[in-house]
C-alpha positions as CSV (number, residue, x, y, z in Angstrom):
1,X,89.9,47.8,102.4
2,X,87.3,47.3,105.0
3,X,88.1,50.0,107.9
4,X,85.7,49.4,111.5
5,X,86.6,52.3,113.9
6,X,85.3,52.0,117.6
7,X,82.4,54.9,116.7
8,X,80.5,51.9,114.2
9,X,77.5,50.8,115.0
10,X,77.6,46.7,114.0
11,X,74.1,45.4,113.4
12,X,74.2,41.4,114.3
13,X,70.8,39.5,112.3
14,X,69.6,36.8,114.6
15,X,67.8,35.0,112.5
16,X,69.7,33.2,109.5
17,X,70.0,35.1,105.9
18,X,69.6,33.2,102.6
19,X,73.3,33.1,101.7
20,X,72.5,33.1,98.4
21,X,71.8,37.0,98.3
22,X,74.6,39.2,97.1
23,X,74.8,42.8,98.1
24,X,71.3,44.0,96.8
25,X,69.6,41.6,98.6
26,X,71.2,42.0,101.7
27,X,70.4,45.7,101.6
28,X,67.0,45.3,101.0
29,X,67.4,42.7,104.0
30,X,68.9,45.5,106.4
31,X,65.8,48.0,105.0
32,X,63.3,45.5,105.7
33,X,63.6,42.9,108.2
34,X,66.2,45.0,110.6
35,X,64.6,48.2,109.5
36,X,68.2,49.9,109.0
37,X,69.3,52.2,106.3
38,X,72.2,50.2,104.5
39,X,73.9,53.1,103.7
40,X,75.0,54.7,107.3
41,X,78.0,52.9,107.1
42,X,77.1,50.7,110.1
43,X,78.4,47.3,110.0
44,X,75.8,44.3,109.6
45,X,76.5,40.7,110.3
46,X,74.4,37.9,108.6
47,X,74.8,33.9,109.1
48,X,73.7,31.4,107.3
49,X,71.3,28.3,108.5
50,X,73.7,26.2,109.6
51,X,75.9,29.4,111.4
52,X,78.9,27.8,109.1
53,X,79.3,30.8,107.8
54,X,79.0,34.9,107.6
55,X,78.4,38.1,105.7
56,X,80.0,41.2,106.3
57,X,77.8,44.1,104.6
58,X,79.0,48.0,105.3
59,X,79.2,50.5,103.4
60,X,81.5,52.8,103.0
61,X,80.7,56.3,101.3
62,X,81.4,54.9,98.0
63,X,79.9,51.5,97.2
64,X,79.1,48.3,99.7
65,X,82.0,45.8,100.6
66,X,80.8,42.7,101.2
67,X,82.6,40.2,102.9
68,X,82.0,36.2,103.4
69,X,84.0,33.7,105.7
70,X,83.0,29.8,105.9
71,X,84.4,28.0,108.4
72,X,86.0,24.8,107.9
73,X,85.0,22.8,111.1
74,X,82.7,23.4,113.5
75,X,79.9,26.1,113.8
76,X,79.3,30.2,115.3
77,X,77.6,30.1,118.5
78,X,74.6,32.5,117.7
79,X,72.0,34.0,120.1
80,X,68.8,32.5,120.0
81,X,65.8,34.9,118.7
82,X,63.5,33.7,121.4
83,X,63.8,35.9,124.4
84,X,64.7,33.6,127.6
């Protein structure tokens, strides 16, 4: 089981993720777009083009949980990348 204490650090992607990567994807995703180390334990949050749905990736001393919910209806509201 997934355990987030207050003293993570979650890592939000603003720009969509290929939803079609598993877990070694998204690491290398983590390493190289958000220049993060996947393996601090941090939490990082990935949507998908259409923000119907999201990954969960952390990791957790042992091996990487990752975790995907698609909504039924509707959409995330998702920051814009552009700076206003």
């Amino acid at each position: 089981m997934i355990q987030i204490t207050p003293q993570m650090r979650v890592v939000v992607a603003v720009e969509p993720a290929d939803f079609r990567k598993g877990i070694d994807g998204l690491a290398r995703l983590c390493k190289e777009a958000l220049k993060q180390d996947p393996f601090t334990g941090w939490v990082f949050v990935f949507r998908n083009r259409r923000a119907t749905a999201v990954k969960v990736l952390v990791y957790d001393g042992q091996g990487f949980w990752l975790c995907y919910k698609r909504l039924s209806s509707g959409h995330y509201t998702w920051e814009s990348s552009v700076c206003r």
